[in-house]
C-alpha positions in Angstrom: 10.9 3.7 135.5 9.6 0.3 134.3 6.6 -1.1 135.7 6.1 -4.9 136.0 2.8 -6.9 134.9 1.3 -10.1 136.1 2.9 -12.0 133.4 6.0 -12.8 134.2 9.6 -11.6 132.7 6.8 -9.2 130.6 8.2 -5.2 131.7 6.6 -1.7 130.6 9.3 1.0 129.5 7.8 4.0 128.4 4.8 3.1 125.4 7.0 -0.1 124.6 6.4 -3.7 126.5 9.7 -5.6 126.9 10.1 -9.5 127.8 12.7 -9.8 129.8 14.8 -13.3 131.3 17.9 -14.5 132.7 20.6 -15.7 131.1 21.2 -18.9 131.7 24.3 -20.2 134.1 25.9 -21.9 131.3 26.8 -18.5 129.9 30.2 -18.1 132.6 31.3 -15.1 130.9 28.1 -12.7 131.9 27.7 -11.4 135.6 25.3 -13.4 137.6 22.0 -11.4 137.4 22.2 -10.6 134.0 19.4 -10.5 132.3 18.3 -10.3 128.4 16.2 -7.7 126.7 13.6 -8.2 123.6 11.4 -5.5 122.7 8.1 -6.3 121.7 7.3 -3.3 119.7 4.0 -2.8 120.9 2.5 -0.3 123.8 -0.9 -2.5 124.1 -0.4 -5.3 126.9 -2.9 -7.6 125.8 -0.3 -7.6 122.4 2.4 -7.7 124.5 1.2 -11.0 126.1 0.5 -12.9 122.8 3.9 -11.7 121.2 6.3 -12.6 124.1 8.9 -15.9 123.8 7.8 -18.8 125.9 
């Protein structure tokens, strides 16, 4: 099960930190909710942190 952080959109799975988002409303042909995945290829969170899209 993921765990969540205090970062935000930032998501544990397993070892592996993922930053996750919504996609944006102008995108009509995903379902509302939808939301995009980018592995981070790291397991440390402090690594994670630095690494993630802003």
């Amino acid at each position: 099960m993921a765990v969540r952080h205090e970062v935000e959109n930032l998501v544990r799975r397993g070892n592996i930190f993922y930053w996750r988002a919504r996609v944006p409303a102008v995108f009509v042909h995903c379902r509302p909710g939808s939301r995009l995945s980018l592995s981070l290829h790291c397991s440390d969170h402090r690594k994670a942190q630095i690494r993630r899209p802003v």
